[in-house]
LODRENGU-893811 format. One line per field, with one value per residue (C-alpha): chain; x, y, z; residue number from 1. Coordinates in pm, 1 decimal. Example, Ala and Ser with C-alpha at 12.3 -4.5 7.8 and 13.67 -1.06 7.14 Angstrom:
<nodes>
chaine = [A A]
x = [1230.0 1367.0]
y = [-450.0 -106.0]
z = [780.0 714.0]
num = [1 2]
</nodes>
This chain:
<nodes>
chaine = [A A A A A A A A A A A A A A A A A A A A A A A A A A A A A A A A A A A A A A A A A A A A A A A A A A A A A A A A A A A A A A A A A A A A A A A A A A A A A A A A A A A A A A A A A A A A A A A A A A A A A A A A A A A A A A A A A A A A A A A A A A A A A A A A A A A A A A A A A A A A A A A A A A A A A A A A A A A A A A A A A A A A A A A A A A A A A A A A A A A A A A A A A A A A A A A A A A A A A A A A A A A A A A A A A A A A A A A A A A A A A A A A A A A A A A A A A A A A A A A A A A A A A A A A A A A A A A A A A A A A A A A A A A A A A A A A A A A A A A A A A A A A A A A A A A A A A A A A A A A A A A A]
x = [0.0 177.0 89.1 -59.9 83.1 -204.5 -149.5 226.2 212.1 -73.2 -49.6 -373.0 -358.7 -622.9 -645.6 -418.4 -384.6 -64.0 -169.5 -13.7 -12.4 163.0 475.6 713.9 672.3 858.3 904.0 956.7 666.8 546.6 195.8 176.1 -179.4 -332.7 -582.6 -898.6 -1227.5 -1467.1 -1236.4 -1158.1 -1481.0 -1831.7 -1995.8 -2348.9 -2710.0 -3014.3 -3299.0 -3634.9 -3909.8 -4208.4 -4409.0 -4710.3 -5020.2 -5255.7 -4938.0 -4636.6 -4300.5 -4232.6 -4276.8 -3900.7 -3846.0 -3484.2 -3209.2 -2954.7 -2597.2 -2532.8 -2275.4 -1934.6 -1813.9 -1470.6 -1266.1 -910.5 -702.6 -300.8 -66.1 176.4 510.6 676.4 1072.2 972.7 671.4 647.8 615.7 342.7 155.4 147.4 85.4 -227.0 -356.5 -326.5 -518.4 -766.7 -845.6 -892.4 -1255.0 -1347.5 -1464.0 -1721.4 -1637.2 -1568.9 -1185.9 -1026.5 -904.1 -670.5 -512.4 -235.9 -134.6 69.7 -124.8 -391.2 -433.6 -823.3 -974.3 -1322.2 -1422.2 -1507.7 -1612.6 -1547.0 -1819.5 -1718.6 -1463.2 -1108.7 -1058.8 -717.8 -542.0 -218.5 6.7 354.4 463.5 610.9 361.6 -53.0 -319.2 -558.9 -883.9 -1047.3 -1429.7 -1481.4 -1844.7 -1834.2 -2172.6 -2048.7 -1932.7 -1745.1 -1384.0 -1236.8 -888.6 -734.2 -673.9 -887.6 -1024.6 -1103.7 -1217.0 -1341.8 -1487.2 -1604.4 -1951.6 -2061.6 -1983.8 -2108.7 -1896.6 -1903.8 -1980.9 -1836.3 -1749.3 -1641.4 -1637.2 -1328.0 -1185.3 -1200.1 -1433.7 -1335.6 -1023.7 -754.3 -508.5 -507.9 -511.9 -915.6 -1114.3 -1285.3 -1292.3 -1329.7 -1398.8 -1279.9 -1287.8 -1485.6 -1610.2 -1957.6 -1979.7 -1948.6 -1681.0 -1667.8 -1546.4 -1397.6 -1456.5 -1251.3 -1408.6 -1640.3 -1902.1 -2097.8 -1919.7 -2036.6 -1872.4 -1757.9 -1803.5 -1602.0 -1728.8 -1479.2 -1625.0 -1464.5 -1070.5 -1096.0 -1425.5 -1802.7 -2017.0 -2168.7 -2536.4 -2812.7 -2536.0 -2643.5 -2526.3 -2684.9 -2638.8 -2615.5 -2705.6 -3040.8 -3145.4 -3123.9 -2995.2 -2842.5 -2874.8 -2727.2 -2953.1 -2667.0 -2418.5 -2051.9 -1785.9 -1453.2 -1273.1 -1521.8 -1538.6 -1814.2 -1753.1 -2098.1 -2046.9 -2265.8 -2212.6 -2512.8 -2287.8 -2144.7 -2354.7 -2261.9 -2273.9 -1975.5 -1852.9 -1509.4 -1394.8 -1644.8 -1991.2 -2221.6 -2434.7 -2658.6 -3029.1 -2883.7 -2922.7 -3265.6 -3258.1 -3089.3 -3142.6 -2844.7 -2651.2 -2340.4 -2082.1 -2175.5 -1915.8 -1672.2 -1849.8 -1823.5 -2022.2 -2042.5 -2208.2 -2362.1 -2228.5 -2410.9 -2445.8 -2478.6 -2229.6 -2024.5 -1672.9 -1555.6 -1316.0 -1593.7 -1516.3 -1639.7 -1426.9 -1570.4 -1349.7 -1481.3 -1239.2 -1211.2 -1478.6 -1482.7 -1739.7]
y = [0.0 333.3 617.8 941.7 1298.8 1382.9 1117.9 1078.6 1465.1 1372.9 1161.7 968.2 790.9 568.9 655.6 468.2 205.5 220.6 251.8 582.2 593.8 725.6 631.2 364.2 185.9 68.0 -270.2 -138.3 -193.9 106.9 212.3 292.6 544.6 501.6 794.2 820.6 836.5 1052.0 1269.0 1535.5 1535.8 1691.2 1484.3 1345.5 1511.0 1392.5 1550.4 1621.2 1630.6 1465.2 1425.8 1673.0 1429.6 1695.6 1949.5 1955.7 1905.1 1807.1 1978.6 2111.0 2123.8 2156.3 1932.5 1810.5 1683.9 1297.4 1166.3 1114.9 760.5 732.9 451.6 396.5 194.2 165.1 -113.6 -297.4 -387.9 -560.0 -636.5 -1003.1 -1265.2 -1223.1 -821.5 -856.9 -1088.7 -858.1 -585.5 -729.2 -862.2 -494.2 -383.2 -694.4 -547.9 -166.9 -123.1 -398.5 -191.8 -40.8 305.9 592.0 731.4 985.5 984.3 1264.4 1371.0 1613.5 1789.3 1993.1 2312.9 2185.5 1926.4 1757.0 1528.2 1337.6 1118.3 784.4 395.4 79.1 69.1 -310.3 -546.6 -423.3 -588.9 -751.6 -943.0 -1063.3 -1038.6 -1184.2 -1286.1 -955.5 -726.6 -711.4 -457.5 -356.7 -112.5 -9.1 193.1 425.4 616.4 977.6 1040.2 1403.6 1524.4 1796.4 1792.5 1990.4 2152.3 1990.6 2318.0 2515.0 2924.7 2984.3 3341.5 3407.2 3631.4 3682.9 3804.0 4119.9 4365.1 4706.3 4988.3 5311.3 5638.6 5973.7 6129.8 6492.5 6519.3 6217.7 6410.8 6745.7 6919.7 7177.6 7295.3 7200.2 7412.7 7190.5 6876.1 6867.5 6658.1 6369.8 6075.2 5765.4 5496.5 5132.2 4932.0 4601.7 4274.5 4332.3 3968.3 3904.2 3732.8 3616.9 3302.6 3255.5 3002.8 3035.2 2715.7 2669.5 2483.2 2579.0 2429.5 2367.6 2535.3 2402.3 2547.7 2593.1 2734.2 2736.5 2794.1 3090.1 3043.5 3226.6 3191.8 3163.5 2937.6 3024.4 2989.4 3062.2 3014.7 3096.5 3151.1 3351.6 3393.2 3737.8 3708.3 3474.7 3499.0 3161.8 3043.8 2723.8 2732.0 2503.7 2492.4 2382.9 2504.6 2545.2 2562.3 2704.1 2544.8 2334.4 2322.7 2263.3 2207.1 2184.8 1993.5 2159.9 1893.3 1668.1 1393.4 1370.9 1639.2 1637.1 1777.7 1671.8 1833.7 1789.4 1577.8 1261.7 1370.5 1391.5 1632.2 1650.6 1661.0 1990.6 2159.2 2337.2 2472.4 2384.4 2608.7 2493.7 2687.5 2687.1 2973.3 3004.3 2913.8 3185.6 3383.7 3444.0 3381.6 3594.1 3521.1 3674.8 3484.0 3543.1 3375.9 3459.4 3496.3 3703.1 3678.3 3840.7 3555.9 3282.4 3288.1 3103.5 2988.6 2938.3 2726.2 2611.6 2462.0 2572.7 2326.3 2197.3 1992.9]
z = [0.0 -115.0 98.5 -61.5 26.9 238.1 454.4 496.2 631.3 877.9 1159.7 1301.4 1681.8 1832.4 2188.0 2414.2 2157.5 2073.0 1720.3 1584.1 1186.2 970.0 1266.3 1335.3 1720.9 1977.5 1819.4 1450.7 1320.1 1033.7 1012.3 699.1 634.9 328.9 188.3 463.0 357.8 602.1 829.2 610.2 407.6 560.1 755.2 641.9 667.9 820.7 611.1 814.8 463.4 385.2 110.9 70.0 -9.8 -218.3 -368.9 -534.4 -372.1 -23.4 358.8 465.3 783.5 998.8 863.8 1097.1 1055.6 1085.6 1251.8 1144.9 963.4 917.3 719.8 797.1 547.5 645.1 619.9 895.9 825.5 1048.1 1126.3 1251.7 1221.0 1612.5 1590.8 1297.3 1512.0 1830.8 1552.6 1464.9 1783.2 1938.8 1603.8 1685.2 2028.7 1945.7 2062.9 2168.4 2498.4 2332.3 2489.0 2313.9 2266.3 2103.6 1758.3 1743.5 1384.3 1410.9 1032.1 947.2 1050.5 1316.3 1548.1 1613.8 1748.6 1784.9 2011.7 1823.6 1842.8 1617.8 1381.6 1262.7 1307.5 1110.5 748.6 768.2 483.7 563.3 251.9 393.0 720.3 797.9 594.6 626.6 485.7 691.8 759.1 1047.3 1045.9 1297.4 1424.1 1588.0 1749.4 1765.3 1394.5 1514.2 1485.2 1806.5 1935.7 2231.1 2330.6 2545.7 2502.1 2868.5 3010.1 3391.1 3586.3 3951.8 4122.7 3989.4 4301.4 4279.3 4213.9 4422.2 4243.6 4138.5 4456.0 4466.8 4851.9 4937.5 4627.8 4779.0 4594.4 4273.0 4514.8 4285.0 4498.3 4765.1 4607.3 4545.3 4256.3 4187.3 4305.4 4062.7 4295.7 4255.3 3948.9 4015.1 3830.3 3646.4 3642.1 3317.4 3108.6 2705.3 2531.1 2153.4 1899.7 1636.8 1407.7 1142.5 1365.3 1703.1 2000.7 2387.1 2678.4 3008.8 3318.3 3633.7 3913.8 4243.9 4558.3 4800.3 4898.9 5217.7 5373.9 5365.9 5067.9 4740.3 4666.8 4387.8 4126.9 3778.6 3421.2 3233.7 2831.6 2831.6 2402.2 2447.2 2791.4 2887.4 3201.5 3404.4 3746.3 4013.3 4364.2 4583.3 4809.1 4744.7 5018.7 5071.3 4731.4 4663.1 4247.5 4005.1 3692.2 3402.5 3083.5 2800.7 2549.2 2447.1 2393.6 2747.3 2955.7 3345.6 3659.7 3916.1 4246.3 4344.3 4060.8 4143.9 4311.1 4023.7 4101.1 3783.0 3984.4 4164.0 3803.9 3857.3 3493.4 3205.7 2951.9 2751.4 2512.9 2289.1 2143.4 1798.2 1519.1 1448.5 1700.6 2078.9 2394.4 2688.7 3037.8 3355.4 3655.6 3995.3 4295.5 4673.1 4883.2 5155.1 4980.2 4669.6 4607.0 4382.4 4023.5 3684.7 3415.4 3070.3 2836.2 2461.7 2203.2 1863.9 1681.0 1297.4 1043.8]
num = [1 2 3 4 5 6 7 8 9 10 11 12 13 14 15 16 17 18 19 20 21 22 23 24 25 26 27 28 29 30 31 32 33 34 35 36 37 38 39 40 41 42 43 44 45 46 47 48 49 50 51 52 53 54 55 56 57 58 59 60 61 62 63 64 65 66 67 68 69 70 71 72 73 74 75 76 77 78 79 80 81 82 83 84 85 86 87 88 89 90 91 92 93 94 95 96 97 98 99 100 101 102 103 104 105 106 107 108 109 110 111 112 113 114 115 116 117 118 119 120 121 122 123 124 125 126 127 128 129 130 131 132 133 134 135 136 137 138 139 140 141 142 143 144 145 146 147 148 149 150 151 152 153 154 155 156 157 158 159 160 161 162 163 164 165 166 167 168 169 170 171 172 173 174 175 176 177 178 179 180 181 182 183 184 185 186 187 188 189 190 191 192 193 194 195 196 197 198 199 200 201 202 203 204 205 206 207 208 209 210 211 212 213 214 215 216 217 218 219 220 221 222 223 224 225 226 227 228 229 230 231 232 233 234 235 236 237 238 239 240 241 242 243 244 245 246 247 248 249 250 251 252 253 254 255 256 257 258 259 260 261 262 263 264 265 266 267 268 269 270 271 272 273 274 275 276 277 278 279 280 281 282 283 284 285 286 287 288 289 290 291 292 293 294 295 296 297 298 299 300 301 302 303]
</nodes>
């Protein structure tokens, strides 16, 4: 199998597989990538039409995008029978959790990822001893091809901000040192998230508790564009961290790394950052320290 261009500048590696194409292992073995079909290309469309009984044409009504199918073909060659055998039996096993991994695809000018499944069982045909063909079919629930790397932006609890104040400034007696007093510069609350791609992506949330003292309550998020809100009806301590997964395809609620916390969501009014566009939030909450903040992070997302 003779690699194209596209794929001998592009590297493709199954989760923690050990399969890495378009490289050469630990035991010499080359996976060779042959030309994809699926990962590079749109994904499909699931049209919503029916037929009109008594007119011409059909009823149109919101088409959504399918999910991704993507076909692998690559070779193996091997320095020894014994390393084309464990070769193949660690291409044999990919999948055979049934769990979702990532299938990350670095190139020469962006790295992606999407999290994936074996759609069927690999086609292998084993030309030599040392040297087999193979492919492998892989489903993405979620089409969208994301960044590994994170836009984040935070705030804290809007805190109100003290006025103009000509008396602590002294008045209009500039002679002896008078004028006006700004106040202090505090958080409105509000903070605003990037995507950079060409397809809408969901945020994740962070919310840490105060660091010196006292809880956080009625904690909301508020999309300051829409309106709509997600609200969380429990009670965070000193450090305590939340963290809200806005992602159909693996929407959560945790405290502290492992309570899941998902029935504490009172509403979930859920909401994304549009593609090439930006997001920005009203975070409030009650509490007696100025010390609880939010983090928003989204990662660039791609059809």
């Amino acid at each position: 199998m003779s690699a194209p261009v596209l794929a001998m500048n592009t590297t493709w590696s199954l989760g923690t597989s050990g399969i890495v194409l378009n490289t050469t292992d630990a035991a010499g073995v080359e996976w060779i990538a042959g030309q994809d079909d699926g990962w590079f290309n749109a994904p499909g469309e699931k049209l919503n039409q029916g037929e009109w009984p008594s007119d011409h044409g059909m009823w149109d009504g919101q088409s959504y995008v399918d999910s991704r199918l993507v076909t692998l073909p690559f070779a193996i060659s091997a320095p020894s029978r014994a390393a084309c055998d464990v070769a193949l039996r660690t291409l044999a096993a990919f999948g055979t959790t049934g769990q979702l991994v990532p299938l990350t695809v670095v190139e020469p000018g962006l790295t992606t990822f999407a999290s994936v499944k074996r759609a069927q069982k690999p086609n292998v045909t084993r030309v030599t001893e040392t040297y087999a063909e193979a492919q492998i079919f892989l489903t993405a629930p979620d089409p969208r091809r994301y960044d590994p790397s994170v836009n984040t932006a935070s705030t804290t609890l809007a805190t109100a901000i003290s006025g103009l104040d000509w008396s602590t400034g002294g008045g209009l007696d500039w002679s002896t040192g008078g004028g006006l007093n700004w106040g202090t510069s505090t958080s409105d609350g509000t903070c605003t998230v990037l995507n950079n791609g060409t397809a809408p992506s969901p945020p994740i949330f962070t919310i840490t508790g105060p660091t010196d003292s006292g809880t956080l309550s009625a904690i909301s998020i508020t999309n300051s564009a829409t309106g709509q809100v997600i609200a969380y009806s429990g009670t965070l301590g000193v450090n305590d961290v939340l963290v809200i997964n806005a992602n159909r395809f693996a929407r959560s609620a945790t405290l502290n790394g492992a309570a899941d916390v998902w029935s504490g969501l009172t509403v979930s009014q859920w909401f994304g950052v549009p593609d090439g566009g930006q997001l920005k939030v009203q975070f409030q909450g009650t509490s007696s320290s100025l010390t609880p903040l939010l983090q928003v992070g989204v990662s660039n997302a791609y059809y």
